[in-house]
N, C-alpha and C positions, 0 to 999 in steps of 0.2 A: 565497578562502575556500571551502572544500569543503562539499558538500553538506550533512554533520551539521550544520559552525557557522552554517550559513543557517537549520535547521530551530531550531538549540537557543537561536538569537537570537531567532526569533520574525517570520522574515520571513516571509510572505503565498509562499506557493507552490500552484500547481495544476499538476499532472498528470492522467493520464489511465491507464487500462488497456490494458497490451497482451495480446491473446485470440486473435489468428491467428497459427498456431505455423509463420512462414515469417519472413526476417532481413530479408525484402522489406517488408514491412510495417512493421514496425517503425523501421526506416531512413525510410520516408515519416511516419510517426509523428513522430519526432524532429528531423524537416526542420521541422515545425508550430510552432514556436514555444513549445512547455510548458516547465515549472521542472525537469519531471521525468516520467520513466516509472514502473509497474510490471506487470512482465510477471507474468499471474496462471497461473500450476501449478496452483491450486487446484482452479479450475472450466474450467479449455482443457486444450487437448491438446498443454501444454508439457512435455517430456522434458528430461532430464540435457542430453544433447545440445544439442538445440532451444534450450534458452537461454541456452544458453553460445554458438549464433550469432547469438541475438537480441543479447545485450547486446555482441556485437562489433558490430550494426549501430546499435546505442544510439552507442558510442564513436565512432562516425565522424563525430558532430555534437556528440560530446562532451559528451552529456546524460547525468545520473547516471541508472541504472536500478534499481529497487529489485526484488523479485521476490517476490510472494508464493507462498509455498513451502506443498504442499498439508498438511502437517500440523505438532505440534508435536515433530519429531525432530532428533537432533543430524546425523543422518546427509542430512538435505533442506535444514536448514541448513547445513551446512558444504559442502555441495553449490553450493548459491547464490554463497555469500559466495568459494568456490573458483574459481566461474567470471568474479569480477569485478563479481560486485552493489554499489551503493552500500548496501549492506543489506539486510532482510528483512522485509517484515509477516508476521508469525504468527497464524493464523486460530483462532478456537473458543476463546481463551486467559480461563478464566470463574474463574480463582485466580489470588492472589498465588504460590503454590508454582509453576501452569503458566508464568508470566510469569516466575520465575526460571529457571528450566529453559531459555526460549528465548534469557535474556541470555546463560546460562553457556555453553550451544552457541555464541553468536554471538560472544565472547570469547575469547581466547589469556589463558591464566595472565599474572600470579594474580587476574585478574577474571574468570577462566571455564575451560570446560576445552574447548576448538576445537582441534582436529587439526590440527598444521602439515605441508601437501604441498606438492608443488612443479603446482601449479593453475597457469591464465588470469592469478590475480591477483594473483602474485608472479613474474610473467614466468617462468611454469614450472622456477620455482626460481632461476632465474637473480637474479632482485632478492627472493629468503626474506626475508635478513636486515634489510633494508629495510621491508618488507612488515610483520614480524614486528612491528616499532617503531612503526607508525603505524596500523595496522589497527583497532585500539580503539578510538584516536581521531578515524578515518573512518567508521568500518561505524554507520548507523541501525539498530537494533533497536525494532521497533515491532508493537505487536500491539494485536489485534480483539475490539473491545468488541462482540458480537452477541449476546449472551443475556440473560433476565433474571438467572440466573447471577452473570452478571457482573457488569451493573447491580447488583448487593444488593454485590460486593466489591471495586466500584472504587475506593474508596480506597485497601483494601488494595493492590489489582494497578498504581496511580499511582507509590504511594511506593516501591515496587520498586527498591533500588538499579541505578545500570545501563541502565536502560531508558529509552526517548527520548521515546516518545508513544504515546497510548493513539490508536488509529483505530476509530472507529464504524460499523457497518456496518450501514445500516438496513434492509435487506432481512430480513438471518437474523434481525435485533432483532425486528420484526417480528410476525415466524413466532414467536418465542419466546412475545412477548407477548400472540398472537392476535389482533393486531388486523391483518388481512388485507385484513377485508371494504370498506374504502374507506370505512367510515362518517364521520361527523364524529369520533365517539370515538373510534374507530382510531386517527385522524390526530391526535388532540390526545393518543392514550396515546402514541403514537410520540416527538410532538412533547416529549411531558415527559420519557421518559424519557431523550431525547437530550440536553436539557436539563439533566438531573439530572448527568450524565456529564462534560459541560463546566464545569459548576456547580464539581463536585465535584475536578476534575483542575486548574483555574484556584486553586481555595483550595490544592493541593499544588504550585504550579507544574509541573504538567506538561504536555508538549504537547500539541494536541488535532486529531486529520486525525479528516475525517468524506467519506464519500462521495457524492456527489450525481449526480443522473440529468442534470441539467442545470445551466446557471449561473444559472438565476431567482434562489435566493435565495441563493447565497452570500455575499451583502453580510451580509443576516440572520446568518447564525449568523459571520462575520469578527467583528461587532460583537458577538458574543455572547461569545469567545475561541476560534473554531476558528482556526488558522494556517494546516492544508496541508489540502486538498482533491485527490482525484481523483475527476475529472468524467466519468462516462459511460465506455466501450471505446470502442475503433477499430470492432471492427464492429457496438457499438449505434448508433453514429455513421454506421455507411456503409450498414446496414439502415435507419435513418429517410431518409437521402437518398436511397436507391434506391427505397425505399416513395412516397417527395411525387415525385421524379421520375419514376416509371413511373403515378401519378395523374394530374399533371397533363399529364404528354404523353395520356394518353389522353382526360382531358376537352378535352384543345386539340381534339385529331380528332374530337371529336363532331360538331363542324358540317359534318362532308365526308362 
């Protein structure tokens, strides 16, 4: 079973973000034991290039890699899904119109309008007509719920023919909805509006990946209908161990 019919069944997956634009990394990433990667373009300093070695070092452990692609174009998508993506999240997607625009990029006729090249992921032409046949029914297209924007037209942007799952991104949510400052009310607009969003995509059965900084409460929103989770980066991951390991060796040496 490939990566879509795991996500479109409804199985429990977590990943993680890949942000250091090296194939070395990433390849230790995927040694980890995740459901899945996605390497983010968005906010790193991932290139055309770049990810097209990262997801050759995804493939050596045979983990799907998905790629979030820095904007809503047919040219970053086709780009992604060219080098071998298990698909795309689409970021800033705050309409039912932007969300169609990213299926019909991530699509081949007559579900969409996707460039067919001889790319990474149709063995450079070599397996096209292969490719050509199953692509649609491999490739996750998914895109990010972070504005209030959005929130006000997720239904619309749910029902979206086409489209796999809505992914929540509480950071830019957030920002959108100003609640910043850490207060209690912050956290409980944040908390509803996230709410609102799964509420709302479970009454359309559609999918629901939401981000988390860590694993404390993913049980919480599992039970609420989120499915796929990506948890944290590699190096917000390797910034906190370095951060408690260079602490606590130095409180170890206080008493010398």
């Amino acid at each position: 079973m490939n990566f879509r019919q795991r996500l479109l069944n409804g199985e429990s997956l977590v990943g993680t973000f890949c942000a250091i634009p090296h194939p070395a990394a990433t390849e230790m990433v995927a040694s980890a034991g995740f459901d899945f990667l996605c390497l983010d373009s968005e906010h790193a300093a991932i290139d055309r290039e770049t990810a097209e070695n990262m997801l050759r070092a995804a493939s050596v452990w045979s983990i799907p890699a998905l790629v979030r692609v820095a904007g809503n174009t047919p040219e970053l998508i086709g780009a992604a899904l060219d080098g071998g993506a298990a698909g795309v999240l689409v970021p800033r997607v705050n309409t039912a119109e932007e969300a169609r625009a990213a299926v019909d990029a991530s699509r081949y006729p007559p579900h969409g309008s996707r460039g067919a090249g001889p790319g990474r992921a149709s063995s450079y032409g070599g397996g096209l007509s292969g490719y050509l046949g199953s692509a649609n029914d491999d490739i996750v297209v998914a895109v990010q719920i972070e504005s209030v924007e959005a929130v006000q037209h997720v239904a619309e942007i749910a029902a979206v023919e086409g489209l796999d799952m809505l992914f929540i991104g509480p950071g830019d949510l957030s920002v959108s909805l100003g609640a910043t400052g850490g207060t209690e009310h912050d956290t409980k607009s944040l908390q509803d509006a996230i709410s609102s969003v799964v509420e709302i995509a479970k009454q359309l059965s559609q999918n629901i990946g939401l981000f988390r900084l860590s694993t404390d409460d993913v049980a919480h929103w599992a039970d609420l209908g989120v499915s796929l989770f990506i948890v944290s980066s590699e190096s917000m991951m390797m910034m906190a161990f370095m951060s408690d390991t260079a602490s606590k060796a130095q409180s170890n040496l206080k008493k010398y």
